[in-house]
C-alpha positions as CSV (number, residue, x, y, z in Angstrom):
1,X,-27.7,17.8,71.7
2,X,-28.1,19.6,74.5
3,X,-31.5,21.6,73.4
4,X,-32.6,18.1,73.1
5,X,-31.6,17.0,76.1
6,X,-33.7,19.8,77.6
7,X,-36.1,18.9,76.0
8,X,-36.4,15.6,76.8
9,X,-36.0,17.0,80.9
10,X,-38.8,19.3,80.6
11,X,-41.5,16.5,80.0
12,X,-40.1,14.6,82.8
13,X,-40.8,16.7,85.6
14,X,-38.8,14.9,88.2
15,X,-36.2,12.2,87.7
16,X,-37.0,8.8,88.8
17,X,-34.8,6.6,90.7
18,X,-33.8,3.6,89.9
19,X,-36.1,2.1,92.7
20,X,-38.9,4.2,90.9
21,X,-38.5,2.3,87.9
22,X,-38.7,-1.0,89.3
23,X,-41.8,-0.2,91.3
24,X,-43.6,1.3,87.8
25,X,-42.4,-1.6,85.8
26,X,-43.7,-3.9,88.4
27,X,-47.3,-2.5,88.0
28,X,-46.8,-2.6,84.0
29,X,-46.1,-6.8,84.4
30,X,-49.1,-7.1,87.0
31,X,-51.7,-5.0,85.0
32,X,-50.2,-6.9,81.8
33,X,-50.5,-10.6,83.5
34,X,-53.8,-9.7,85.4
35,X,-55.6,-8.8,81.8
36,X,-54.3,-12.0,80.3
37,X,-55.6,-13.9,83.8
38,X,-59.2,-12.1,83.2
39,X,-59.0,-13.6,79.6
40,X,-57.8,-16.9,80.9
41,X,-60.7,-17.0,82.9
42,X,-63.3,-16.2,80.5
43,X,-61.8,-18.5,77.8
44,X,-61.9,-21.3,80.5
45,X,-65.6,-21.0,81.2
46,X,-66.2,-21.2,77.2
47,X,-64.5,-24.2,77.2
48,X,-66.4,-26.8,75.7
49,X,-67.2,-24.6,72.6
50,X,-63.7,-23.8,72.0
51,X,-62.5,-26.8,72.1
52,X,-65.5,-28.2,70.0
53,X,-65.3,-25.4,67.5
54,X,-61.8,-23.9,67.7
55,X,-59.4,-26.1,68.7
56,X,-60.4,-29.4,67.4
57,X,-62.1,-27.6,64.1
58,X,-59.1,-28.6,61.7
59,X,-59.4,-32.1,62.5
60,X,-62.9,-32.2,60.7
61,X,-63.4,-31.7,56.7
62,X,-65.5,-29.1,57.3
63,X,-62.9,-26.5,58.3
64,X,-63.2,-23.5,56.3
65,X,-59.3,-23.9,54.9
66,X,-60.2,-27.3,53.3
67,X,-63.7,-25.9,52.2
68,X,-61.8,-23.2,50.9
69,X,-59.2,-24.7,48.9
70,X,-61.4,-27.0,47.7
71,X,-63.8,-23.9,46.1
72,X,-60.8,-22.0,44.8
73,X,-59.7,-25.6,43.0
74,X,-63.4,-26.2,41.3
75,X,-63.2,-22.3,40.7
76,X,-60.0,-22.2,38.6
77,X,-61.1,-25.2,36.9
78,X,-58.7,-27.8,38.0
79,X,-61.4,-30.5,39.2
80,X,-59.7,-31.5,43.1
81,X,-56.6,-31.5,42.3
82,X,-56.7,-28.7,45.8
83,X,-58.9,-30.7,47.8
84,X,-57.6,-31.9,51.1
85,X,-59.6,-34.4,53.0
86,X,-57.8,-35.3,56.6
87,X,-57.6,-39.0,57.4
88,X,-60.4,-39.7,60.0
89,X,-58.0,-39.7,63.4
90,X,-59.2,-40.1,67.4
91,X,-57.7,-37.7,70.1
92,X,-57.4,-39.8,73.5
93,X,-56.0,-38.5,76.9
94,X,-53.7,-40.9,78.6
95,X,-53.4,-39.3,82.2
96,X,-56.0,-38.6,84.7
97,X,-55.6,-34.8,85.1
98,X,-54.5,-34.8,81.4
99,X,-58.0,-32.8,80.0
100,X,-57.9,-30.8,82.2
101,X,-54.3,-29.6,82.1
102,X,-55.3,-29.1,78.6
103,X,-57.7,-26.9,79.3
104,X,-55.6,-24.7,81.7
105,X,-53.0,-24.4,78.7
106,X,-55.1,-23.6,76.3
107,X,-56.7,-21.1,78.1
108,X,-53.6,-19.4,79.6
109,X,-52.3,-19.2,75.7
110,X,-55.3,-17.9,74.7
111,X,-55.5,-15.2,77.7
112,X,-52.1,-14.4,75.8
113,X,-53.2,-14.1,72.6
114,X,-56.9,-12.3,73.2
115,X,-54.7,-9.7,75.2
116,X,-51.5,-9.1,73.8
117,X,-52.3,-5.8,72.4
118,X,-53.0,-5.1,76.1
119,X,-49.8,-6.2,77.1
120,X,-47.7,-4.6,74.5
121,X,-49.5,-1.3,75.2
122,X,-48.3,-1.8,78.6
123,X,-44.6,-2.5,77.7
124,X,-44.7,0.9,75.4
125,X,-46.2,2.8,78.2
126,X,-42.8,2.2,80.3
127,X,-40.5,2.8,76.9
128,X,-42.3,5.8,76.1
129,X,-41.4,8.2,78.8
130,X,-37.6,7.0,78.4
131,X,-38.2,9.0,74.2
132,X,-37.8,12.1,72.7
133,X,-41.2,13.6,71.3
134,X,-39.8,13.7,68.0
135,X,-38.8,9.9,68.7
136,X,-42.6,9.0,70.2
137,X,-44.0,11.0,67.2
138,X,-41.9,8.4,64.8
139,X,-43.3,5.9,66.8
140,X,-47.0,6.5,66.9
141,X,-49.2,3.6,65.8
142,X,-47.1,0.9,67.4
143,X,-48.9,-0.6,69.2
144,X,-51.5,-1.2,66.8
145,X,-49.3,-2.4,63.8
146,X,-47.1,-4.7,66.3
147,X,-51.1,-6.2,67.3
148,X,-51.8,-6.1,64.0
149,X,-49.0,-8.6,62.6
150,X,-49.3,-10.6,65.4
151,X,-52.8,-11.6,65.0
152,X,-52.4,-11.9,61.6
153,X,-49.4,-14.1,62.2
154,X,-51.8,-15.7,64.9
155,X,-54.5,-16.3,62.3
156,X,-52.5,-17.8,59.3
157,X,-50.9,-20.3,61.5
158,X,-54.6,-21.4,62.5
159,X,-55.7,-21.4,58.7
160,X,-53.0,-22.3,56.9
161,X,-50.0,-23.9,58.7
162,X,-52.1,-25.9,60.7
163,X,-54.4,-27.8,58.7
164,X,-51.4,-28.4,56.7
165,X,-49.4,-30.1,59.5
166,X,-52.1,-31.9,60.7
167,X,-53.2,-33.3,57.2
168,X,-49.6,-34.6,56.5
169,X,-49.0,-36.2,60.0
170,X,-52.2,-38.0,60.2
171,X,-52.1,-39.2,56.7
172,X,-48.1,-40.0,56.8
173,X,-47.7,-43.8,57.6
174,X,-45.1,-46.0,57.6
175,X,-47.2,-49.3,57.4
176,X,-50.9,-50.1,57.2
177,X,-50.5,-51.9,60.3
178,X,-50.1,-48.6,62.9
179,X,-53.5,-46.9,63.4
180,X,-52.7,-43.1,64.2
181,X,-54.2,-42.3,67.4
182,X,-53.2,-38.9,68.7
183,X,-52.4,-37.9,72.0
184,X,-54.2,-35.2,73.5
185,X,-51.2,-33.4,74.5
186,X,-49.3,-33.9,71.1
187,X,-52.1,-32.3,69.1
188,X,-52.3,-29.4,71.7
189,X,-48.6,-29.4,71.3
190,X,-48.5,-28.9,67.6
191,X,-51.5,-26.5,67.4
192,X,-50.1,-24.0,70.1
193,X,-46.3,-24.4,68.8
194,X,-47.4,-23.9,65.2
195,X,-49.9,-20.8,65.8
196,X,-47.2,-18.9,68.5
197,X,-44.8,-19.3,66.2
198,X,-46.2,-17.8,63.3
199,X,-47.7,-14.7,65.2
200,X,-44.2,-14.0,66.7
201,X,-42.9,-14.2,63.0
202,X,-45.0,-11.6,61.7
203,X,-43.3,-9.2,64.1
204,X,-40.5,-9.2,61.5
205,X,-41.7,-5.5,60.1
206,X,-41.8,-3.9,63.4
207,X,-38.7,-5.6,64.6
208,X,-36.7,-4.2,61.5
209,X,-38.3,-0.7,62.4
210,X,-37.1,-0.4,65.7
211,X,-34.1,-1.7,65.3
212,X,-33.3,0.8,62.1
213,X,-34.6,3.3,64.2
214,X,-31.5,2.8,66.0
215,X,-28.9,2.4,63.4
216,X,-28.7,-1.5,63.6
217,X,-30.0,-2.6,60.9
218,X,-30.2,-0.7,57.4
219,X,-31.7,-1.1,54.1
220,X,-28.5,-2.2,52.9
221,X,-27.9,-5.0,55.2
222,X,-31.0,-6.5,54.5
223,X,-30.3,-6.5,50.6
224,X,-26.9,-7.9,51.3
225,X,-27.8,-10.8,53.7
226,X,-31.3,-11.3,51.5
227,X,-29.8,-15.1,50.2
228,X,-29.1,-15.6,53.5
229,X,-32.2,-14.4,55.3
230,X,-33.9,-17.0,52.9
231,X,-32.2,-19.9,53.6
232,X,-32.7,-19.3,57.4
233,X,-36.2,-18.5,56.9
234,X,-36.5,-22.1,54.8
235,X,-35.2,-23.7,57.5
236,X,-37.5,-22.2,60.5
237,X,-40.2,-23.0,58.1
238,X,-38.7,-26.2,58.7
239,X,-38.9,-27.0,61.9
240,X,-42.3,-24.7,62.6
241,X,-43.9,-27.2,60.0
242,X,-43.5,-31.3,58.9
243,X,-41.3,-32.3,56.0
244,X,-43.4,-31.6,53.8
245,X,-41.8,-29.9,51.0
246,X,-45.4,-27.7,50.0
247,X,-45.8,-26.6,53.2
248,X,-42.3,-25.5,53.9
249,X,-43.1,-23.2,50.6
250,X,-46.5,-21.7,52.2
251,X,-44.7,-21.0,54.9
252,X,-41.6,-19.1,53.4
253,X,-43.1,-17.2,51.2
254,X,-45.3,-15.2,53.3
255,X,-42.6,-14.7,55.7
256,X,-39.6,-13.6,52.9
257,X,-42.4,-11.0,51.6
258,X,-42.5,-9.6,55.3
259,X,-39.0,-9.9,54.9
260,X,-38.6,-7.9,51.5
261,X,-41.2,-5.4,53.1
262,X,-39.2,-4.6,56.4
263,X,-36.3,-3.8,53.7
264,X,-38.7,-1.3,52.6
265,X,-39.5,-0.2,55.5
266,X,-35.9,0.2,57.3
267,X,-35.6,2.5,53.6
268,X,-38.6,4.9,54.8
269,X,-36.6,5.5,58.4
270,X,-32.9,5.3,57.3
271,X,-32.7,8.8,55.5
272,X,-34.4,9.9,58.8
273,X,-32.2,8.7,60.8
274,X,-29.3,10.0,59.1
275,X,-30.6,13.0,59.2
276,X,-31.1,13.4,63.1
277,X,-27.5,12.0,63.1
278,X,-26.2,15.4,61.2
279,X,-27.9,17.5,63.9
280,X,-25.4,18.7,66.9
């Protein structure tokens, strides 16, 4: 322990004070919120094709998720049985600054998303110092597989979930008398609550590693509380998405596979763990 301690003293050349490490965290958050304002700002000024082509695409039949289904249907042979066709809907704004509020949000979340490997960089850059070498060594790669997941989580809640929820809502009526017209702000609502949630979701992987890196969680534990992990992941898949009992299933499975993957992975660092536990 105490070699290691040395260790870990001879790459610090001087110690830090708490007042040190409020002043370099302080920089980490404004470096980390000015690259998400620069984004912000250049997602803003591309604004009208976002919206046109990006935000507003899954309201249109042309999206490539309903163009895709629809291939894969013909291509297995089962005619368009796949096909989704969203109900024809209109997107109105009820308050006077309301489009543009919109626009602000969406760019601000989008600022987030475009540089949140940026930001997470930044966050390990203040945690790395703080590790043994061995313990950075364990840990190289991070950043790229925690920005990774989360665009991947970003990407299948654009895709998949989204089309989805927006497909059920719009076509779910409880007379032929109510017209759905959408509020801007409720569509914005759903899109940016769907896609955030599934990007933080995918973290599930790198959560498990860091947190069997420190002995909280092991393989074990996941095996034991697997029935339970998959009735709490049906019932965020739940609330993420409509009741509709088909999505609810698109969503859980992916997510119990990360889940039956981070058991996997808590395996691969558990014996390592152990081991450095052993050492005096």
């Amino acid at each position: 322990m105490n070699e290691r301690l040395k260790e870990k003293n001879g790459e610090n050349e001087k110690d830090m004070s708490f007042i040190d490490h409020l002043e370099e965290l302080r920089w980490h958050i404004i470096r980390s919120l000015a690259s998400m304002v620069v984004f912000a700002i250049l997602t803003f000024l591309f604004s009208r094709f976002i919206f046109d082509y990006i935000i507003l695409a899954p309201k249109s039949e042309q999206f490539f998720t309903y163009q895709a289904f629809c291939g894969l249907s013909n291509w297995l042979g089962l005619g368009k049985i796949m096909c989704m066709t969203p109900s024809a809907f209109e997107i109105i704004n009820f308050e006077m600054a309301g489009q543009f509020l919109t626009d602000l949000k969406i760019s601000v979340i989008l600022g987030f998303i475009i540089s949140f490997p940026y930001i997470f960089w930044e966050i390990w850059r203040f945690i790395a110092p703080g590790l043994y070498e061995d313990e950075r060594s364990a840990t190289r790669g991070l950043v790229f597989y925690a920005s990774a997941l989360f665009i991947t989580g970003i990407l299948f809640g654009y895709f998949v979930l989204t089309p989805f929820s927006i497909n059920f809502f719009v076509s779910y009526e409880v007379s032929e008398q109510v017209n759905n017209t959408i509020a801007l702000a409720s569509y914005i609502s759903l899109l940016s609550t769907i896609v955030l949630a599934s990007g933080i979701m995918f973290e599930l992987p790198m959560v498990v590693y860091l947190l069997s890196k420190i002995g909280l969680v092991t393989p074990n534990m996941m095996r034991t509380y697997r029935k339970h992990a998959l009735v709490v992941i049906i019932i965020i898949a739940a609330i993420i998405t409509p009741a509709d009992v088909w999505t609810q299933v698109l969503v859980s499975i992916p997510v119990y596979f990360l889940y039956e993957l981070s058991i996997f992975i808590s395996a691969a660092v558990q014996p390592k763990t152990d081991q450095q536990a052993l050492v005096p």
